[in-house]
ZAMARLO-206458 format. One line per field, with one value per residue (C-alpha): x, y, z; residue number from 1; residue in three letters. Coordinates in Angstrom, 1 decimal, padded with zeros to 4 digits. Last residue first. Layout:
BEGIN
east	[X, ...]
north	[Y, ...]
up	[Z, ...]
resi	[NUM, ...]
resn	[Ala, ...]
//
This chain:
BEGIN
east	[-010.3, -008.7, -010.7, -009.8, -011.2, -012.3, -009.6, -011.1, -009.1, -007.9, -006.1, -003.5, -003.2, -000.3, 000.2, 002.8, 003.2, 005.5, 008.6, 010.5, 008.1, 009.9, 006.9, 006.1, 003.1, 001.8, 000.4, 001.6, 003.0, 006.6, 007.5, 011.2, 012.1, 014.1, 010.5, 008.6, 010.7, 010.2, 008.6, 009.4, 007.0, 006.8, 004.3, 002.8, 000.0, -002.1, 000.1, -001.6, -003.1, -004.9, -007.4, -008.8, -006.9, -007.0, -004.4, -001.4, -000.1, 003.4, 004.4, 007.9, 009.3, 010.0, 008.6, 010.7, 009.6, 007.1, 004.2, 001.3, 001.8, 001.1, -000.8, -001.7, -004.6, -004.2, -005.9, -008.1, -007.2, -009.3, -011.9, -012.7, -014.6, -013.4, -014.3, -014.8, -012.4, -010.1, -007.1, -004.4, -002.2, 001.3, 003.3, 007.1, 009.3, 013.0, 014.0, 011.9, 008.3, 006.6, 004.0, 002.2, 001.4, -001.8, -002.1, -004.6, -006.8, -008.1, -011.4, -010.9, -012.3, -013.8, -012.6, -013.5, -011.8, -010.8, -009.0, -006.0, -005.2, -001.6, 000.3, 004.4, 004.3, 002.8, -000.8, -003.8, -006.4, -009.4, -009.4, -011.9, -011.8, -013.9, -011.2, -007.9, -007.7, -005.9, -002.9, -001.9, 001.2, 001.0, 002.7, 006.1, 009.7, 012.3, 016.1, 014.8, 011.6, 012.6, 009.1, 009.3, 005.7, 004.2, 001.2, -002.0, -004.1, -006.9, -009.9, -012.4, -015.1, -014.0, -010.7, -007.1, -004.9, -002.2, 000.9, 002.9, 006.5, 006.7, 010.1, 009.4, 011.5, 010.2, 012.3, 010.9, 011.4, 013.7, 011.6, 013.4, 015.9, 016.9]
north	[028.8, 025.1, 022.5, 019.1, 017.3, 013.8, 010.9, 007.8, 004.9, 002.3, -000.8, -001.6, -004.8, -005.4, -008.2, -008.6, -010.4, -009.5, -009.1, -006.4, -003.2, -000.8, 001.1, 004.7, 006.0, 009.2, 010.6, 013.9, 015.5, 016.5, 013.9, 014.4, 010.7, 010.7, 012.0, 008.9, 006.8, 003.3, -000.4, -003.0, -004.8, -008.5, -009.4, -007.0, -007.2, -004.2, -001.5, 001.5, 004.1, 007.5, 009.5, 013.1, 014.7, 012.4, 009.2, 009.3, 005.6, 005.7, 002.4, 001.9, -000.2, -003.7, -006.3, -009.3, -011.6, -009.1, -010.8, -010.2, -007.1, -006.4, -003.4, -003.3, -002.4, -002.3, -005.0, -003.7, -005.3, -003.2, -000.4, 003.3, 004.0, 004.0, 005.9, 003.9, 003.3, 004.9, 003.3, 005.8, 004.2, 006.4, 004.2, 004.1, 002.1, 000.9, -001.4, -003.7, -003.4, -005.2, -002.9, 000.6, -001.3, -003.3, -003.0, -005.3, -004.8, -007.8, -007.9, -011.3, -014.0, -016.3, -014.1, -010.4, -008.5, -004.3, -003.0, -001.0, 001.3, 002.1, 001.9, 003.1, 007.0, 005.9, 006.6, 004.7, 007.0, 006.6, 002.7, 001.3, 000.0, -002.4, -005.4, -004.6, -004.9, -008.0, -006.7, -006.5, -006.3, -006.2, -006.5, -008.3, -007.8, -010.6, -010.6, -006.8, -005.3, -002.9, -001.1, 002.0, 002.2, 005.2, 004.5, 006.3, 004.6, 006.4, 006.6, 007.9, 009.8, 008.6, 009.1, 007.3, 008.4, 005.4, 006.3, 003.8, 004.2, 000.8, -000.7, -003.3, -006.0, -007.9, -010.5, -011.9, -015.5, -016.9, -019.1, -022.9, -024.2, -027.7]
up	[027.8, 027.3, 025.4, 025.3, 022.8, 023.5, 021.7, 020.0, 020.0, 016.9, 018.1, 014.9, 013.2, 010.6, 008.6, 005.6, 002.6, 001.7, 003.6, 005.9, 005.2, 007.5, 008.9, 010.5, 012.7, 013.3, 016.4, 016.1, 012.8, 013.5, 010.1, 009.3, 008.6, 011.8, 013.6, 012.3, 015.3, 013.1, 013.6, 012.0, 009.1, 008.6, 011.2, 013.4, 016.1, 018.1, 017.6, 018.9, 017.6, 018.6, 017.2, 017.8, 014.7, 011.6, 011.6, 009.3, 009.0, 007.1, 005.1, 003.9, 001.4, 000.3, -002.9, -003.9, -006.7, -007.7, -009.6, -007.5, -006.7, -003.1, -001.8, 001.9, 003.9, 007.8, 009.8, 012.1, 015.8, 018.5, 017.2, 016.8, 013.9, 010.5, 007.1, 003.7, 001.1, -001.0, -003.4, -004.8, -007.1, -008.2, -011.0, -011.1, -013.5, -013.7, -016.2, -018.6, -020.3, -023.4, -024.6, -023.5, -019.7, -018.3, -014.8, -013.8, -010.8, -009.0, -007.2, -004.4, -003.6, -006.1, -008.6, -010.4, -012.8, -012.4, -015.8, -016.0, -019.0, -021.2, -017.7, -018.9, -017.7, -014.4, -013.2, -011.0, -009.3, -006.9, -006.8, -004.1, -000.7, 000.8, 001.0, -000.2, -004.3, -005.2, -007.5, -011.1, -013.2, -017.2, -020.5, -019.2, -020.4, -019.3, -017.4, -015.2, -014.2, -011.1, -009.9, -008.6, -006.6, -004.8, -003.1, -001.4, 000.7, 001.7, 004.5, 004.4, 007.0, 010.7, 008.9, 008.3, 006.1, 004.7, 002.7, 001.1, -000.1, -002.4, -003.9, -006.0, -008.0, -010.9, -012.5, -015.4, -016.3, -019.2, -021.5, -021.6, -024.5, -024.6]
resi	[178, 177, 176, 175, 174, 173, 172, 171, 170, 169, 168, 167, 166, 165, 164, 163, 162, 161, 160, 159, 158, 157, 156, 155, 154, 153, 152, 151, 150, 149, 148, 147, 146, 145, 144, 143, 142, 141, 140, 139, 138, 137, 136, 135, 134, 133, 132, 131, 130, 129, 128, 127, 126, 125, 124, 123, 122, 121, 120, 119, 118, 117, 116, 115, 114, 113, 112, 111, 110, 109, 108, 107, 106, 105, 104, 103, 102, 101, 100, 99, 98, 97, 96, 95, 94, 93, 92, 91, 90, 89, 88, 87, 86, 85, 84, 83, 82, 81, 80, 79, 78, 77, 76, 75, 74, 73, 72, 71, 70, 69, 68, 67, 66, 65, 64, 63, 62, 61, 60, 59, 58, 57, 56, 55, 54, 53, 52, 51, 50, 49, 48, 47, 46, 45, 44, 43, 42, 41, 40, 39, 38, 37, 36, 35, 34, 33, 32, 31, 30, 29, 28, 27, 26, 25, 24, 23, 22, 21, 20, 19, 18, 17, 16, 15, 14, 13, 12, 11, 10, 9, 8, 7, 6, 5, 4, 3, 2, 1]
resn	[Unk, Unk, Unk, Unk, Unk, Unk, Unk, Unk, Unk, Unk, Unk, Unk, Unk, Unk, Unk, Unk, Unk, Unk, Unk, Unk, Unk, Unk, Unk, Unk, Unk, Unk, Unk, Unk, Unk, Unk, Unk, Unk, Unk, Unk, Unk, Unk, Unk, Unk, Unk, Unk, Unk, Unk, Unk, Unk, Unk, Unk, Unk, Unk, Unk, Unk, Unk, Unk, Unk, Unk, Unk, Unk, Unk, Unk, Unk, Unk, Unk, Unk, Unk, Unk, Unk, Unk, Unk, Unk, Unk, Unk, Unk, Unk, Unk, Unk, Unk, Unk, Unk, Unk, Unk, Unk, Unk, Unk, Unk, Unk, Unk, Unk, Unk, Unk, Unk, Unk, Unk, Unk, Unk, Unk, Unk, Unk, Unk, Unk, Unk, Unk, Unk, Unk, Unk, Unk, Unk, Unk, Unk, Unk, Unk, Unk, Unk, Unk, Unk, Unk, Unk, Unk, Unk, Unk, Unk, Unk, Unk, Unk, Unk, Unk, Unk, Unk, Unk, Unk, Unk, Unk, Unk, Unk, Unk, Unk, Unk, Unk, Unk, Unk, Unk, Unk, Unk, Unk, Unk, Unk, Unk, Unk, Unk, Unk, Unk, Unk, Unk, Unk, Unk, Unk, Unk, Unk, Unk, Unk, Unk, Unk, Unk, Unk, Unk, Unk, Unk, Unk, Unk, Unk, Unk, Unk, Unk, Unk, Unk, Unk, Unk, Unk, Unk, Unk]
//
C-alpha cells in the first residue's frame, strides 16, 4: 500500500511592524524550508483591515486575494512544483492608530507551515509609547543586543504559531525645551 508523501514546510519569518497615527505596515521577510514533497502554492489569512502593498520572491509566479466566511486569503501561487529553501518579502498596510489599551498586533501565518519561528520588531512613530498589554507565544527581547539604538522599540522571539500579542498604545505630548 502506497500513500502520497506530505510536504514539509518550515518558516523562518523576520517581521517588521511600523506603527502610525497615519499607517501602519507590516513588512515581512520569509525563508521558507519546503523539504520530502514540492507544492504550487502557500497562502495566508490577511490580518484584519490591512491590505497587501507588495508580495516578491524569485519562485511566486502571481498571488491572488479570495474571500471566505471569515477571512480574505492571499494565495501565493509559485513558477511550478517548489522544494528547498525559499524567501519571499510581503508588505501588508493598513490604516493609522490612535492611542488605545489591548490592540492585537497583526501577524502573518502560512497556513501550511508545519513549524513557523522568527522575530517580530514593533517600531512605533515619534510621540508614542508601548506597553505590553498580554503575550502568548512570543518572549520578550532587549532590542539594543540586536543593534537597534532607536527609542521606544520593541523586540519579539516568536516561540509558536499562532501567536497573540496585545500592546497598550499611549500618546506622548512634546516637550519643548527653549
Amino acid at each position: 500500500k502506497a500513500s502520497p508523501v506530505e510536504p514539509d514546510v518550515r518558516v523562518e519569518t523576520q517581521d517588521t511592524l511600523s506603527l502610525g497615527e497615519d499607517r501602519i505596515v507590516l513588512a515581512a521577510n520569509l525563508t521558507v524550508d519546503i523539504t520530502r514533497a514540492g507544492i504550487f502554492r502557500l497562502s495566508f489569512a490577511l490580518p484584519t483591515g490591512m491590505d497587501v502593498e507588495a508580495i516578491s520572491g524569485s519562485a511566486l509566479s502571481h498571488w491572488t486575494e479570495s474571500k471566505s466566511d471569515a477571512w480574505r486569503v492571499i494565495t501565493l501561487h509559485l513558477r511550478g512544483k517548489t522544494v528547498g529553501q525559499q524567501t519571499f518579502a510581503i508588505s501588508l498596510a493598513g490604516q493609522g492608530i490612535k492611542a488605545t489599551n489591548g490592540w492585537a498586533v497583526p501577524q502573518l501565518v502560512l497556513r501550511e507551515a508545519s513549524k513557523q519561528r522568527g522575530t517580530l520588531l514593533v517600531v512605533p512613530e515619534q510621540g508614542m509609547r508601548l506597553q505590553v498589554a498580554t503575550r502568548d507565544g512570543v518572549t520578550q527581547l532587549d532590542p539594543q543586543k540586536s543593534g537597534i539604538r532607536q527609542k521606544g522599540v520593541l523586540a519579539f522571539r516568536v516561540l509558536q504559531t499562532p501567536w497573540k500579542l496585545a500592546l497598550d498604545l499611549e500618546q506622548v505630548d512634546p516637550w519643548i525645551q527653549v
